[in-house]
C-alpha positions in Angstrom: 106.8 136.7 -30.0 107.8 140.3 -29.1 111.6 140.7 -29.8 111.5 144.8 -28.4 108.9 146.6 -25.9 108.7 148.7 -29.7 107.4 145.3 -31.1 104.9 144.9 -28.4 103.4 148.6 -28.9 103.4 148.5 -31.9 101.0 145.3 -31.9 99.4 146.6 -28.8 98.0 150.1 -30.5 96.9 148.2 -33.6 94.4 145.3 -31.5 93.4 148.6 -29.5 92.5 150.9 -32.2 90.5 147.3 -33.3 89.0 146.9 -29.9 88.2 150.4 -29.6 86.2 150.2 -32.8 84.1 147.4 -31.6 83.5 148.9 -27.8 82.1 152.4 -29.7 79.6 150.8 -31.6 77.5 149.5 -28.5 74.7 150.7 -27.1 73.6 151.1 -23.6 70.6 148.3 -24.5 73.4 146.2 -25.4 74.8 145.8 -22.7 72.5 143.4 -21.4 72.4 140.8 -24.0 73.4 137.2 -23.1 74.0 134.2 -25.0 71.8 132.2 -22.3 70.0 133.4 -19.2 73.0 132.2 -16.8 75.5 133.3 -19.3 77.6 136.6 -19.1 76.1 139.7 -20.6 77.7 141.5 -23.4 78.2 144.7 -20.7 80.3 142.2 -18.3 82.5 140.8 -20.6 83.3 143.8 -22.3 84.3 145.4 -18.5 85.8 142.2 -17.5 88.8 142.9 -20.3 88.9 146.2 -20.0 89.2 146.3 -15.8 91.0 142.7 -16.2 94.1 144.7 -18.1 95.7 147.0 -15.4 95.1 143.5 -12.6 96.9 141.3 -14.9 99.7 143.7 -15.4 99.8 144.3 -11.8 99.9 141.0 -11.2 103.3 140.2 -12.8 105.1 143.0 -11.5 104.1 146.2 -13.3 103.6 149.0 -11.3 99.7 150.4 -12.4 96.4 152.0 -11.2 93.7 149.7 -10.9 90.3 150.4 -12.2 88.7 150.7 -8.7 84.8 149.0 -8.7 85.8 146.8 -11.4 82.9 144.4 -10.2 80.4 146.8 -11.2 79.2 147.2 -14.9 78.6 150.8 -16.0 75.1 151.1 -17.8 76.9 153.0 -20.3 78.8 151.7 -23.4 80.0 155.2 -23.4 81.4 154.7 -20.3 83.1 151.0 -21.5 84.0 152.5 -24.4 86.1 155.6 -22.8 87.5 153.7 -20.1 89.1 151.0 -22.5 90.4 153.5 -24.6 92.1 155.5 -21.3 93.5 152.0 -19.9 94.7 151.0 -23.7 96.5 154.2 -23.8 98.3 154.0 -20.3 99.4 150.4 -20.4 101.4 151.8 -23.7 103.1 154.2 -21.4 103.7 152.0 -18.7 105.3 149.4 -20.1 107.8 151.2 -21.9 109.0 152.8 -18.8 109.2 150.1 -16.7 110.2 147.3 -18.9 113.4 146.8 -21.2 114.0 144.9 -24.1 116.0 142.7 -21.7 112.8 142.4 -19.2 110.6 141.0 -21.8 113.1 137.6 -21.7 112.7 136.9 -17.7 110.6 134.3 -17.0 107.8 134.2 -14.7 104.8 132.0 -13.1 102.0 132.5 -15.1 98.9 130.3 -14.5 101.0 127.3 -13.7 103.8 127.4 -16.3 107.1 129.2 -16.8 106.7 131.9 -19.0 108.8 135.0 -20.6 107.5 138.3 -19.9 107.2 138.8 -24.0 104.2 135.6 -23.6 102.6 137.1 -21.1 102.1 140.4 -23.1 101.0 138.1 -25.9 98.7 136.9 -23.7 97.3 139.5 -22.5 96.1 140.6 -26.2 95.1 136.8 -26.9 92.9 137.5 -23.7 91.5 140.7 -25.2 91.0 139.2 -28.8 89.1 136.2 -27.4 86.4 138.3 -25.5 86.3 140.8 -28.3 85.5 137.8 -30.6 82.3 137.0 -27.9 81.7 140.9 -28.2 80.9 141.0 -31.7 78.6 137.9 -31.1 76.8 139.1 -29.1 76.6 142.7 -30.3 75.0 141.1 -33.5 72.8 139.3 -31.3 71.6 142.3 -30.2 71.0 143.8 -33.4 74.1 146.0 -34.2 76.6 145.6 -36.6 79.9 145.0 -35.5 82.7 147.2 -37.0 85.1 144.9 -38.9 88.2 143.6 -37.3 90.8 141.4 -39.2 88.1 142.5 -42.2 85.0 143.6 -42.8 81.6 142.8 -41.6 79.0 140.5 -44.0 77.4 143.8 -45.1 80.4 145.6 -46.5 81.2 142.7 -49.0 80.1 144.7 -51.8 82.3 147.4 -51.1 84.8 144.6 -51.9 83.0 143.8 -55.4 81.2 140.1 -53.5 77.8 140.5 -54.4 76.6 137.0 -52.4 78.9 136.8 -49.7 79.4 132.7 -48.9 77.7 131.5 -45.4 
């Protein structure tokens, strides 16, 4: 649980230096990979979090530019990719101007529960870590090796000395 704002950003930059890692090694044919045919495609769920970001914050009370067309999925990872990093950046900014150490212990409605302001910034970055982890799914899917997150990918076990890395 974030104690400070500090705590929060601090845990903030580091999932979005990870996140940013991941979204810069797609591809624009990438974008369109699915798990099933009805399924959500790679390009959608990566713009879902990214344009989901500034609504949630808006949502409980933070005062923030929405990504406008947020429906719309760019055909460009590049253009995923540079707006995540943009909106990962500001929400830094905004939060520490408009909430206090102090704000993080009010308590709010968040989808049906009583919750401090500190768990609804936690999840916020659960919400990003989860579709991430559906991101690098799918992104192998596709054929691309996903960057390494909480550690690295399969194929750089034998940087780490693991010649037949377990299943």
């Amino acid at each position: 649980m974030y104690i400070t704002v500090a705590d929060f950003i601090k845990e903030w930059n580091k999932e979005a230096i990870l996140t940013q890692n991941v979204l810069d090694g797609l591809t624009d044919d990438s974008l369109d990979q699915q798990v099933y045919p009805e399924g959500r495609t790679l390009g959608r769920i990566a713009w879902h979090f990214t344009t989901n970001i500034p609504d949630y914050l808006a949502h409980f009370g933070l005062k923030i530019e929405r990504i406008e067309s947020s429906e719309n999925v760019p055909s460009s990872a590049r253009e995923i990719a540079i707006t995540f990093k943009n909106v990962s950046s500001h929400v830094a900014k905004i939060i520490e101007q408009q909430w206090t150490d102090e704000s993080l212990e009010q308590i709010q409605e968040a989808f049906g529960r009583q919750e401090t302001n500190a768990s609804i910034l936690m999840g916020l970055i659960k919400h990003i870590v989860h579709h991430r982890g559906q991101v690098t799914v799918l992104m192998r899917q596709a054929g691309i090796k996903p960057s390494g997150v909480y550690g690295p990918p399969k194929e750089d076990w034998i940087h780490l000395g693991v010649q037949n890395p377990p299943l």
